[in-house]
Structure formats: structure tokens, C-alpha cells
N, C-alpha and C positions, 0 to 999 in steps of 0.2 A: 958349551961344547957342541950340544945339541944342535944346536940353531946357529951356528959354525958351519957345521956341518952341512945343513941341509939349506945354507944362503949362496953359500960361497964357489958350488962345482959350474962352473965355465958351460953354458950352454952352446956347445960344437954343431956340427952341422951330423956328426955322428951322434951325436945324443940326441939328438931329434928325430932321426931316423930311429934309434933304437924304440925311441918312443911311437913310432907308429904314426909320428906326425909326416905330413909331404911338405918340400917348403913355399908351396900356397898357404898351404893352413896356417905354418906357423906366422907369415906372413899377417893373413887375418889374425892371427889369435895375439902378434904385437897392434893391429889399429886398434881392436877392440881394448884392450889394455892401453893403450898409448904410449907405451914403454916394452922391454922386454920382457918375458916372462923370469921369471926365477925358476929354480927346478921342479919345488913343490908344485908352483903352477902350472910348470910343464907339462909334469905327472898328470895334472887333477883334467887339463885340457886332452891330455893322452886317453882318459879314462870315456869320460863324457864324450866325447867325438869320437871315440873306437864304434863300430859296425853295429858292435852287439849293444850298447847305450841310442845311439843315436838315428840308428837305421840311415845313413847316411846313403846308402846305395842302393836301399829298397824303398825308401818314402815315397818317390814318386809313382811307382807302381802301387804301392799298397792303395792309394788314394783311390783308385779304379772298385776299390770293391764296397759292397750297401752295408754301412753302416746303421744305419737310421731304422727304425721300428716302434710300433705302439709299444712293446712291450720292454725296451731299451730304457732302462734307466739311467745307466752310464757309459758311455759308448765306449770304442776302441777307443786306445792309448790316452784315455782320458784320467786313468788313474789306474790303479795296481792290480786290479780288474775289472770286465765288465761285469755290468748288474741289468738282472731281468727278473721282469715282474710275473707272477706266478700266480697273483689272484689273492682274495682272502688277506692283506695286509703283507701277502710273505714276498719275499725274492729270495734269488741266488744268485750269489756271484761266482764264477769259475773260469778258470782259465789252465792251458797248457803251455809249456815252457820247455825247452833245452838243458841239457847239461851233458854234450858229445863230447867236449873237451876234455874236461875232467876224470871223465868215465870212460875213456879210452887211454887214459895214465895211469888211475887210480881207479877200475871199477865199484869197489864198495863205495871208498869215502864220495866219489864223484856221484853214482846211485844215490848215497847217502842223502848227499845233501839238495841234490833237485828234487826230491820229495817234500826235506824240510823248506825250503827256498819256494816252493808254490803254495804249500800250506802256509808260510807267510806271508803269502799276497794275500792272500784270500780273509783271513782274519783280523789280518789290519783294514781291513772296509766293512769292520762290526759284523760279518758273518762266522757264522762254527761249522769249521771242517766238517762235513759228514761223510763223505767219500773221498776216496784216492783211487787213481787209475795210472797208466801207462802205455807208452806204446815204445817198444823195444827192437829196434833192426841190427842183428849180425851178420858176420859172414858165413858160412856151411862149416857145419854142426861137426864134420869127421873133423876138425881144423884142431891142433891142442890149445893154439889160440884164441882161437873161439872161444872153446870150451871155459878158457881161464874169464875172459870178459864175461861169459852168462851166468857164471858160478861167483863171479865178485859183484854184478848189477844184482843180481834176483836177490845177495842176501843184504846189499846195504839198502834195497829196497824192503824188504820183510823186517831188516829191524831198524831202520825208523817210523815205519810206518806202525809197523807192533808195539814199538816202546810206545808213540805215543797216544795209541787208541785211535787211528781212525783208520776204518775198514778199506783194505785193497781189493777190489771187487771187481777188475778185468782189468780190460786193455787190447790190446797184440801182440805178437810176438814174431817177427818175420827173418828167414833165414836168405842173403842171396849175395855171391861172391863181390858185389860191388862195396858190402861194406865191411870187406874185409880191412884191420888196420883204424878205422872209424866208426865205430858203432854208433847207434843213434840212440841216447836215452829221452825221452821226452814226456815229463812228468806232468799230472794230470790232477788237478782237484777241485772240489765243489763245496758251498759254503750255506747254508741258510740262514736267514737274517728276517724279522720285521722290518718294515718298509722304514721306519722311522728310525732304526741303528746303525744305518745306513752312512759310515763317516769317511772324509777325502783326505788326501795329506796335502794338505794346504798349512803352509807357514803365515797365520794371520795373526792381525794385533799387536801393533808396535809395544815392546815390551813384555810380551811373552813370555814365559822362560820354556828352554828348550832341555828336550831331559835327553840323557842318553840310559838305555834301561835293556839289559838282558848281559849275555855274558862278555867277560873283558876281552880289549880288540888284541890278537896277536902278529905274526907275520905271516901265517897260514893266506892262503887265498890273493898273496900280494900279487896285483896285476891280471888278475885272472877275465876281466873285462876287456882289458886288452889278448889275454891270452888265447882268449874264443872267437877271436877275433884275425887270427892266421892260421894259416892251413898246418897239420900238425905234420910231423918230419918226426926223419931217426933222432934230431935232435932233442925233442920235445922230450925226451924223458928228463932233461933238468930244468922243465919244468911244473915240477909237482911242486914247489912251495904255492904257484897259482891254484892247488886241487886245495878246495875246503876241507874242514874236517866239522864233521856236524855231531851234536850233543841232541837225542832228542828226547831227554827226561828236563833238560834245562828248558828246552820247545815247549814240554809241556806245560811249565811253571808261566812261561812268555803267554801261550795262548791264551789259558784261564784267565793270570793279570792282566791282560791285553782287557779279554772284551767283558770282564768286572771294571775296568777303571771308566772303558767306554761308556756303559750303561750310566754312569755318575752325572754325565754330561759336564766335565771340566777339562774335557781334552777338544783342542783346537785342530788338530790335524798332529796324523800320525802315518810312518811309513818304514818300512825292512831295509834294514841295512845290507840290500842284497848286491849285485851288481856295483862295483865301484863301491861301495859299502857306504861310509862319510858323508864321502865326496857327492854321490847320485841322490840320498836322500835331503843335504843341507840345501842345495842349490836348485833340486826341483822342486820341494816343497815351498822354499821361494818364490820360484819362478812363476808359482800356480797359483800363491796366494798376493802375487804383483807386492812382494816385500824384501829385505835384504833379512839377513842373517849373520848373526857374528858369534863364535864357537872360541875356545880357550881348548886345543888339543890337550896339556896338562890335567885338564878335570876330565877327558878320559879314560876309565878306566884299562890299565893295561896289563898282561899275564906275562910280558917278555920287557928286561931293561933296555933301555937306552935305544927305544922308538924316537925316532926323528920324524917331523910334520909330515913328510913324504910319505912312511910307511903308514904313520896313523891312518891317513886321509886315504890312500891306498888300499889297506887290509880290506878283504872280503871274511873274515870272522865270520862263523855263523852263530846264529841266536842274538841278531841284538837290533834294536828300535829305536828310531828316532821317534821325539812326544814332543809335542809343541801342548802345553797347558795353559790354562787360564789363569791369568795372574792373582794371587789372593787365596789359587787352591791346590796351593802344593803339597803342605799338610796332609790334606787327604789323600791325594793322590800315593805320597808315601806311605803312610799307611797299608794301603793294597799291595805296592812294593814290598814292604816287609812281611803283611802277610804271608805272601808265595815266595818268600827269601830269594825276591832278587835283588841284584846289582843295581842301584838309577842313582846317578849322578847328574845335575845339574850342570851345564857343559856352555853354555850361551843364550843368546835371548832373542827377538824377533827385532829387528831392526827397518829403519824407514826410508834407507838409503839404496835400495834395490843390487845391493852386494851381497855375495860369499867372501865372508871374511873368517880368516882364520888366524888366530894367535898362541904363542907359547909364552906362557910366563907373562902378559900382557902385551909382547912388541908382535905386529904384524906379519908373518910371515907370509899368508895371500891375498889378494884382495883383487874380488874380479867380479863382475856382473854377469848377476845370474840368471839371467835370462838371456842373454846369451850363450852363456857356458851351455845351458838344459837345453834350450830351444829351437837355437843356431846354428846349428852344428851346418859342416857346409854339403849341399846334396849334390851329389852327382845323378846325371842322365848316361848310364854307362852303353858301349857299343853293345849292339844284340845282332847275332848270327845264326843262324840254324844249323844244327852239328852235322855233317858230312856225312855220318855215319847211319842217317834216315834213311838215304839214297837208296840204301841196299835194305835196310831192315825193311822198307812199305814196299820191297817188290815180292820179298820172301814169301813162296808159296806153302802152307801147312804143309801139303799132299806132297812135297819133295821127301818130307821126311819117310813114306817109307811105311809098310805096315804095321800097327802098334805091337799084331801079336795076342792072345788072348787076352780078353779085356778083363777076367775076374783078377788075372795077374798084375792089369793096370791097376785097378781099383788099388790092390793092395799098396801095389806102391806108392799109389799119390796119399793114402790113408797112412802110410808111413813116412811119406814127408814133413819135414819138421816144420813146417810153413801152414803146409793141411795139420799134423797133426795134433792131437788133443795136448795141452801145456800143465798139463797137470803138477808134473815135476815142480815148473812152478808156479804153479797158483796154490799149491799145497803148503813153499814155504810161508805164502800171507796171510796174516787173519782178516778175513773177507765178512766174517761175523759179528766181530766186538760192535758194540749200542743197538744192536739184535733188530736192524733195521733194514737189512739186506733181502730183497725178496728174490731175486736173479743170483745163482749163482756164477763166480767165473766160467767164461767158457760160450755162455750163451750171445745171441746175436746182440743183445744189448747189455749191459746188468742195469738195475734196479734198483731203488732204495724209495720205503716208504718215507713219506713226512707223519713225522708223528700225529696223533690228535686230531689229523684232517683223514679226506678223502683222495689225497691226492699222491701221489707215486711221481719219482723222478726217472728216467732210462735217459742211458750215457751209453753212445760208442765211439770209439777209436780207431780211423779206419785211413788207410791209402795204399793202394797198388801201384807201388812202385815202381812195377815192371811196365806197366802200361804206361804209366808218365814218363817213363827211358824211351818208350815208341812212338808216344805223341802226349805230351805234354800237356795242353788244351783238354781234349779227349780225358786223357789219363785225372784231371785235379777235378773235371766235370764229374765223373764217376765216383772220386772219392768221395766229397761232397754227398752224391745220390743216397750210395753206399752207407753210409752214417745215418744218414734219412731212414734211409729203407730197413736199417738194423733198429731206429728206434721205434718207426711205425710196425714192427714187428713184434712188440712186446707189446704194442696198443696204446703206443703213446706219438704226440702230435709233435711234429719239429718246432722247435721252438724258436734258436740260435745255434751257431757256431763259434768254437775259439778254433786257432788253427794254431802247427809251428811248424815252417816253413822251412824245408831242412835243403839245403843244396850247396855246390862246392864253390868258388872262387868265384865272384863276381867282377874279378876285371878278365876272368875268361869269355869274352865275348858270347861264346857256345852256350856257356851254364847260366850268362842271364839270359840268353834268347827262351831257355828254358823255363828259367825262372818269370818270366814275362808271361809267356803262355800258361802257366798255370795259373798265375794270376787273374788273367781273364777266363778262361773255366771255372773257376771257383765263382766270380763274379756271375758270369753266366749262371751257374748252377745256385747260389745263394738267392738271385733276383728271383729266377721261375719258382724256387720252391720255399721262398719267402722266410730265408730262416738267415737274416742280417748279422754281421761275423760284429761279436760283442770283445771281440780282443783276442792277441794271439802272440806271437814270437818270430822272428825270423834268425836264423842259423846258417850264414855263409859260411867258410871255407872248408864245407866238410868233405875233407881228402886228405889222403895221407901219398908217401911215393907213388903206390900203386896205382894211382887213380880218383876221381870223384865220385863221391855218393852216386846211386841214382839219383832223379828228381824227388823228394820227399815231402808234399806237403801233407801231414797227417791235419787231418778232422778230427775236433772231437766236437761231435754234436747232442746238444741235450732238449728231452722232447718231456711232452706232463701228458700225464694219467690225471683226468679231475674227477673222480664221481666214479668210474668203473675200474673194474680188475685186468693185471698186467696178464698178459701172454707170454706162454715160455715158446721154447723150440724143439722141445723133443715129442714126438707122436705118446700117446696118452694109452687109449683102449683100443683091445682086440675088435677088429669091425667097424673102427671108423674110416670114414673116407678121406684118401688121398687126391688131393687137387692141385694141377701146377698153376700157379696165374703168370701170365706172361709168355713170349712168343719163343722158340730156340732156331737160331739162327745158323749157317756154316761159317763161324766165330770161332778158329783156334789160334788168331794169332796172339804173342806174350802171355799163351794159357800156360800154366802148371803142367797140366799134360804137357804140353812143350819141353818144357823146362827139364820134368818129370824123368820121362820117356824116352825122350831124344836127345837131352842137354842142350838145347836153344832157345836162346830167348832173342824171339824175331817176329816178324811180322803185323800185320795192322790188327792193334789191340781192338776190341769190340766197341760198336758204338751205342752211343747213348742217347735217346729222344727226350729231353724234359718234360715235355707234357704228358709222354707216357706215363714218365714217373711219379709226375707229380699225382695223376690219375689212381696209378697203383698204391701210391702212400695213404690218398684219402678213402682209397676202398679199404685197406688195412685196419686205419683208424675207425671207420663207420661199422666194419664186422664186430671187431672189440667192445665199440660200444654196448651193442649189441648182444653181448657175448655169447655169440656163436663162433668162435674158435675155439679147438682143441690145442693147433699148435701154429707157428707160424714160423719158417727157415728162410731165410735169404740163401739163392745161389749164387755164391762166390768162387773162389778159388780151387779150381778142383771140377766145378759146373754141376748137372744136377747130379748124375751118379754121388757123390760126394756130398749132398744136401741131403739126401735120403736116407742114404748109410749114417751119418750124423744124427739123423731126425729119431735112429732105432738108438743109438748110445750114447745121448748127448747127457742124460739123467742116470748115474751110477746105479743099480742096482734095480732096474724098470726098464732094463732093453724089451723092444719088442722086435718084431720081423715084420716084412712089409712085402707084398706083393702086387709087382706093378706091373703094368703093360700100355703101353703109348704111346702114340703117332707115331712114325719119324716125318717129318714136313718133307717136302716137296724140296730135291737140291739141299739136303742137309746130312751129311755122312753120319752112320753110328757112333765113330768118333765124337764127333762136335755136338750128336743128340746125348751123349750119355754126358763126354766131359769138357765141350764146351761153354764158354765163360760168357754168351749170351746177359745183356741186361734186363733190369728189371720183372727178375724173377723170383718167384717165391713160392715156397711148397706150405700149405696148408693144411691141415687135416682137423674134420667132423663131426660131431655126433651126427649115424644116420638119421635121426629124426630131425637134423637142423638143415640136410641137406638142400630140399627147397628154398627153405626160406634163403639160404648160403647163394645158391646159382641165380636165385632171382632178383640178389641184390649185383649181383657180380654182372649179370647180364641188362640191367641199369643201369651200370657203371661204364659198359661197352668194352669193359676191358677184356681182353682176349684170354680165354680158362682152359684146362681138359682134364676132368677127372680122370685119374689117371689107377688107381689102384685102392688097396686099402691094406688095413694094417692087422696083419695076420700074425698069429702067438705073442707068449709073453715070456721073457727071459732068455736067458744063452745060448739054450737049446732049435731057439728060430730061426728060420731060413730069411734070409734077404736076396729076392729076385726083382730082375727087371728083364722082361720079353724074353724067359729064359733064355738071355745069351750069359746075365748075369747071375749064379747063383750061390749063396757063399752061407756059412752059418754065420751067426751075429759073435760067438763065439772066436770064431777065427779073426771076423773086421775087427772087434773090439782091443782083441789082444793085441794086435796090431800097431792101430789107431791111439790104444792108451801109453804104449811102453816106447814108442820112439824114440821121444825125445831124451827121456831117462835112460836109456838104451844108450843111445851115445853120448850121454855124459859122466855115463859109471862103467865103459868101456874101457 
């Protein structure tokens, strides 16, 4: 009845459209086949050729950006992450990923399960999870909508990540009415591994057998590759059968068994039944090990009756892995199976005919070549336009807007912006501590996690200003890029690589690729000068809802090493040491915060950015560190320096101190744009006096432009925070501020 079912429905020109096919494609997808498709293969071509499988409309562009490095072990889109080498026999593999669809239907379960879904790339290429990160974009915080999306991401976030033991240890957190309707969740993780556990999912050796192992497939997550894959609508609420539902005590049992079976060496290639579930792992592990594949959907296991090939091959089910083993060592491999009480069934075998084939009960229900299906997919060169709406944003002058008004009263409020301010609320629901390897806590410009056993330290940040990429695109992905740099050479650690996830709205909107294009080549630009080659990443088209498209969102997550010396935090330290700005402050407010802040505008020409500067300032970072002669090190971001300083006095709970500063204003540079201008390549430092010397003489080797600027006066609540007495506030007042914002309008 089954396979009745799923032979016999009429391939219409409406069912191809429902399927997301154009009828070019299906056109190609009858030569390739020779024949029609049937439905199942309709489906399985629908999944694979969708957006989000195949990058079908971003390939060409991705190709622009540096791949290649000494320290690359496996490059972009090469397999399920990249991998970099670290020294001493270890690497890491890490990568970030999307899940905006789901999480803007279903917050938890959607949160939920891009945590688990990255933690399972990461593992199936023989490394152990040791961190989890995030980078989270809403719409304004007064919203009750809002509110429901941050309060269902943050906690399916804290409890997968909690259930299954690996520590949440930062990210972002950015508020702006653009994504209103479409939140951005984009999950984050990091993996360590000896250089030699290091395994592909590749389907090799004829005769193989192929296991399926973790929990049974249901109808949860059907279509959901296609689903992420259009722009979301009032309609979209029926479709949550596409939102996963994720299990992560069953996660736990998969990781352990996972990279215990690894270490055996009788697994040939192994890969997550993520994305397209079945369907994405049979046919590229194929594809990649130049072999065919034949599967009996019947010997999958199943939690729901009377799944038909379609739904099988379909389901995005979470917790479960394709195994490609070595013949002769299945035995054992079971074994380890029932140790950890999982599910593996033996499901099909590696075959030599370069097919995806699939059968019920033995008769064929698909049969398609899979390197095609995986490989093929067909690319478009889409129109690119510049949005109209530049015209007016690059003429906008700051100074139209008007007096700000007393500036301790600005402080406050950008200190209580939900963007500026402190996420405690949630970084409070994560365990940020479990395998007690965390040295940064959330919050800081990087976080941190030691490598066991060694001398070596990891720092991870997650970073894009989004506002700036809505002003200029180019500009705006150059900066993020920096920004990620400049946060990890700020804890004293070296850029290593990049993973990116490329978040933007409609790409047959001519506007949003011209967008999308440009950031692509700033990112390029900025990877080339500062030598840190994008090791794999995601890309996230239609992200828009009625209201509107995303901004441009290409989040960074870049990861840097600590070898041999100690990390740097960001908050000032001791009474008496010196404060130093390094870097130049510009008349820089356009897409500032203050803007935004103050005025309610987000306009004007975002601040620019010098590479070489940068690159300059990262290596003098890195060399002080070594060194260690730093107390502290801030990057000034969002908010400008005002808003580094104030941070740099309460960024460490219960060790506020007070700061007294006095400093330049440049030449043509308003108090405005000196206090809370967004100026590049800046960073607040602070001294032991007795390391001062030795601090200005390296810095003045460097050529980089400095100005001691104050020092750091009291210890605790009771201290004043001044600058050029125009600014002067108790730490007291900022903190209280700064820490209850965000909790502030969510328990409103």
C-alpha cells in the first residue's frame, strides 16, 4: 500500500512548483535521470537542489573568498567542517550554522535543535565538542513578540546545551527593528581532536555496510531544507511539522558512541543526518567517496506507522548518523552500539555503480546518480543592483540631528540599550562552566577555553554590525571580519581562521544580492590582509518576513591560539594603573548607536576601515600579551569609547573599579563622535605602572598611533567614572544600569 502510495501520484506542473522545482530544473533533473522522476525523487531532488543544500545562488560568489592556508587541514565545504591545525599533534574543527526558520516558528525546539545540528558536524569528524557559542539577532526588546522569540531561543538553547555537557561560553546578542518577524539564531561550535582522528564521510568500498545509528526517523522536520529555503509569511505557521524536535540526552549517547566507535578504526566514513536528513548524507557521502549506495528504507528504523519512501528519505529527525563500516567489523562496532543503548540498524551497503538507490521491501523505489543529485545542483549568476535607499542614507549628515543634550544622560542610555547592554539575563540561563575549562567568561571581547594538558588557550568571537552592512555592505563585512580579529587579539590570542553564516533576505531580489555580493568581497578583502582563510561556513537566504528583509548579516566567528602565554581579559584590574587608547578617533557617527540611541536613525556613512591599520594593531596586541605586559585589553565597538571604559570598570562582577580620564579631542572631531563615535581599530588598554615604559616603547616601534589617556582610580561601587569632567557618574549608577536592562524588559 505503501509504495502505492508513494509510485503512483501524477507528477503535475503544480507539484513541482510545490516542490520548489523551476521547470528548468526539472527539465535537467528528467536528462540526468533519462526518464521522469517519480515523487520520492522528486522530493529527494527538491531537498538537495533547495538553497540551503546546495548554495545554488550563492556558489559563485563564495568562490571569491581565501580558502587555502598552512594551517587548513580541510577546507570550506569540504566536509562537515573545517579543520585547523593548532600545533603539538591537536586541531580543531568548528564551524557556525543557521537555524532562522525554525526559530522564528518554534523558538525553543528550533534554538533547540541548531545547537544539537552543529554539535553534530563537529563530532562526526572525530573531534569532542568543547565549546558552544551563538550569535542571536531580534527585533526591540519593548516588542511582546520579541520578547516571546528571546525567552523560547535562550532556553532551548541552555537546555541542550546543559543537557548535554558542553559549556555555552558567549556569542551576541543584537536588538534592531529589521528583524522583526525573522530572528537570526546562528549556532556556534568547536571541536578538539588529534591530528590522526581526524575522519571524512566518505561512502568507500564496495561492499560496505551502511548503518543507520541514533534515534528512530519520524515525520518531525519533514521538508525543512526546503523550508529554510523561502521567505517566511503569515502563512508559515503550518509549517512547524518542518521545526525539529531535538532529544539531547539521546545526543549524548550518539557523541560518546560516535567518537568510541571512531577510535576502533573500522568506520569508513561517517556523517549527521542533518539537512535533508537520508536523503543529504546517502548521496554525498557517495558522491565524495566516487561510489553508489543502495539503502532498504524498511530497515529504518521508525517511531511513526505507515511512513512512505518519501517521508523516510525526507524526515529531518534529530539524533541520528549515517556509518559506513568495514566489512567483517560489524560485531564490534555493535557492541559499542549497545553499550551506549543505541538504536543501529543495518540499512544498505556501498555499491559500485555510482547511484543513490533506494528500496522498500527489495523493489526500487529511486534510483538516481549521486553526484549529480550532491554536486550538480544547477547555479545561477543572479541580477545584482544597489538599493536606492543609499542615495539618501551616504548624504545624511550626523550634525542634522541636533544637540544630544547632556552626555552623562547619553551614556546612560546607550549603557541601557539592549544591544550595548550587558546579556546577563542570558548568559545566566547557560552553563558556561561544565569540563571547568572555561577561562573567559561570557560577556568578554572574546571567550576562552583552555586545551587541557598543553600550554595552549583557544579565543572565539562572534561578531557583525549589521547596521553598517545596511549602509554599505563592503565596508560593513570588512569591519566584521576586523572586529572578530581584534576581539581575539584582545585576550592575546593570534587569528587563526574564519567560519562565517551569511544571513540575508531573497536572493532573486536583485537589491539583497547586490548586497550580498559586496559583502562577500569585504570579507575577502579583509580575510586576504589579515591572513585568517574562511575554513567553512553557511549561507541563509530568504531571511524576511511581510515586513521586510533582514539587514545584511554576515556574522564572523573567528578563532585565534594562545601557545606558551596567558590570556587577557577586558576589564581594568588595579587602582593606579594606566589607561592607554591605541588607535586614532575620527568625526565617525554615521550607523553609530548613539544614532540609533539618541536620535532613532540609522543613517549615514558607517566608519571606515584601513586593513593595514589593523592588521598592525592585532600584531601589537598579540606581541604585548606575549609579553605580558597587559592588564587589560577592550575593543571599541558599539556605543565608541565612552562605552569601552564604562565596560572596562564593570565588565568583571564584583571588582568594579572607577577610571579617571582626560583626552585629546583631535582636530575636527566633535565631543560627540570623541566620546561615542564608532571610529575603527581601537582599543583601551590598561598597565602596571611599572610596565609603562617598556608598554610605549613597544607601541612606538609598532608606529601605531597611542595616547595615554587616564588611569584607574578606586575599587568598587562607590567609584567615580570621569572623562574630561564633562562625564562623571558613580560606577554604581552605570552598573545598575548597564546590568538590569535587558532583564528589565523581559520581566516587564
Amino acid at each position: 500500500m505503501a509504495q502505492q502510495q508513494t509510485m503512483d501520484i501524477e507528477i503535475t506542473p503544480e507539484i513541482i512548483a510545490k516542490h520548489g522545482v523551476t521547470p528548468d530544473e526539472y527539465e535537467r533533473i528528467k536528462k540526468i535521470l533519462g526518464r521522469e522522476p517519480n515523487i520520492t525523487e522528486l522530493g529527494i531532488f527538491s531537498v538537495m537542489w533547495s538553497e540551503h543544500c546546495s548554495y545554488k545562488n550563492s556558489k559563485n560568489a563564495l568562490k571569491l573568498l581565501p580558502k587555502d592556508g598552512s594551517k587548513i587541514l580541510v577546507k570550506a565545504g569540504e566536509e562537515n567542517a573545517g579543520v585547523v591545525d593548532i600545533g603539538d599533534g591537536y586541531v580543531i574543527a568548528f564551524k557556525v550554522e543557521s537555524h532562522n526558520h525554525p526559530s522564528a516558528i518554534e523558538p525553543f525546539q528550533g534554538a533547540a535543535t541548531g545547537v544539537g545540528g552543529i554539535l553534530r558536524d563537529i563530532f562526526t569528524m572525530g573531534a569532542r565538542p568543547i565549546v558552544s557559542m551563538n550569535s542571536l539577532r531580534f527585533g526591540k526588546l519593548d516588542s511582546p513578540v520579541t520578547k516571546r522569540l528571546v525567552s523560547g531561543v535562550v532556553a532551548g538553547i541552555g537546555f541542550y546545551g546543559n543537557c548535554i555537557g558542553v559549556p555555552t561560553i558567549g556569542g551576541e546578542v543584537y536588538f534592531d527593528e529589521s528583524y522583526e518577524g525573522n530572528p537570526l539564531v546562528n549556532a556556534f561550535a568547536l571541536g578538539l581532536a588529534k591530528k590522526e582522528d581526524i575522519v571524512k564521510a566518505r561512502a568507500e568500498g564496495v561492499g560496505n555496510p551502511v548503518f543507520y545509528l541514533g534515534s528512530a526517523t519520524g515525520r518531525d522536520g519533514m521538508g525543512g531544507a526546503s523550508f529554510a529555503s523561502k521567505d517566511l509569511s503569515e502563512e508559515s505557521e503550518k509549517d512547524r511539522p518542518a521545526v525539529q524536535v531535538g532529544d539531547p540526552f539521546m545526543e549524548k549517547l550518539l557523541l560518546e558512541a560516535v567518537l568510541e566507535l571512531l577510535k576502533t578504526g573500522c568506520v569508513v566514513g561517517i556523517q549527521d543526518m542533518g539537512a535533508a536528513g537520508l536523503t543529504c548524507s546517502t548521496c554525498e557521502t557517495a558522491s565524495r567517496g566516487s561510489t553508489g549506495i543502495e539503502i532498504d528504507v524498511t530497515k529504518v528504523p521508525q517511531r511513526e506507522t505507515g511512513m512512505i519512501p518519501y517521508e523516510i528519505m525526507l524526515s529531518e529527525s534529530q539524533e541520528r548518523m549515517l556509518v559506513i563500516l568495514k566489512k567483517g567489523r560489524e560485531n564490534e562496532a555493535k557492541k559499542i552500539f549497545e553499550k551506549w543503548d543505541l538504536h543501529a540498524e543495518e540499512i544498505g551497503m556501498v555499491t559500485d555503480d555510482s547511484l543513490m538507490r533506494v528500496k522498500e521491501n527489495g523493489k526500487t523505489v529511486a534510483e538516481i546518480p549521486a553526484k549529480p543529485l550532491a554536486d550538480d545542483a544547477p547555479v545561477y549568476i543572479r541580477e545584482e543592483k544597489e538599493p536606492e535607499y543609499l542615495q539618501k542614507t551616504r548624504t545624511f549628515d550626523p550634525k542634522s540631528c541636533g544637540d544630544a543634550g547632556d552626555l552623562n544622560a547619553v551614556l546612560l542610555r546607550l549603557l541601557d540599550s539592549p544591544t550595548i547592554a550587558n546579556k546577563q539575563w542570558i548568559y545566566h540561563q547557560y552553563d558556561h562552566m561544565v569540563r571547568t575549562n572555561t577561562v573567559a567568561l561570557p560577556g568578554s571581547d572574546a571567550s576562552v577555553i583552555r586545551v587541557k594538558d598543553t600550554q595552549k588557550y583557544l579565543a572565539m568571537s562572534l561578531d557583525c554590525n549589521s547596521t553598517y552592512c545596511y549602509l554599505d555592505p563592503y565596508e560593513g563585512a570588512k569591519i566584521a571580519v576586523a572586529e572578530s580579529a581584534r576581539n581575539v587579539a584582545c585576550s592575546g590570542a593570534e587569528p587563526l581562521s574564519i567560519t562565517n553564516c551569511l544571513n540575508f533576505g531573497n536572493p532573486m531580489n536583485p537589491e539583497i544580492f547586490w548586497q550580498f555580493k559586496k559583502c562577500i568581497e569585504g570579507m575577502r578583502d579583509a580575510c586576504l590582509a589579515l591572513e585568517t582563510p574562511v575554513s567553512g561556513g553557511n549561507v541563509s537566504f530568504y531571511n524576511q518576513s511581510p515586513k521586510g528583509s533582514v539587514d545584511p548579516t554576515p556574522t564572523i566567528g573567528m578563532v585565534g591560539l594562545i601557545d606558551g602565554w596567558k590570556p587577557v581579559t577586558s576589564y581594568f584590574k588595579k587602582e593606579g594603573d594606566v589607561v592607554i587608547l591605541l588607535g586614532k578617533t575620527k568625526e565617525e557617527l554615521g550607523g553609530s548607536e548613539f544614532l540609533k540611541t539618541i536620535f532613532g536613525v540609522k543613517s549615514g556613512v558607517p566608519p571606515r576601515l584601513d586593513l593595514q591599520e589593523e592588521k598592525k594593531l592585532i600584531g601589537l596586541l598579540v606581541s604585548l600579551a606575549k609579553k605580558g605586559l597587559l592588564q587589560s585589553a577592550h575593543d571599541c565597538s558599539e556605543g565608541g569609547l565612552a562605552v569601552a571604559l564604562a565596560e572596562s570598570c564593570m565588565l568583571e562582577k564584583g571588582k568594579e573599579t572607577g577610571a579617571n580620564i582626560h583626552i585629546q579631542t583631535p582636530s575636527g572631531v566633535s565631543v560627540e563622535a570623541l566620546f561615542f563615535g564608532e571610529s575603527q581599530s581601537r582599543v583601551v588598554i590598561s598597565v602596571s605602572p611599572k610596565n609603562l615604559n617598556a608598554v610605549q616603547d613597544m607601541i612606538k616601534s609598532s608606529g601605531y598611533p597611542f595616547e595615554v589617556i587616564g588611569k584607574v582610580e578606586g575599587q568598587g561601587e562607590s567609584s567615580i567614572f570621569r572623562i574630561n569632567d564633562i562625564i562623571q557618574a558613580p560606577i554604581r549608577v552605570l552598573k545598575y544600569t548597564w546590568r538590569n536592562a535587558v532583564g528589565r524588559r523581559m520581566e516587564a
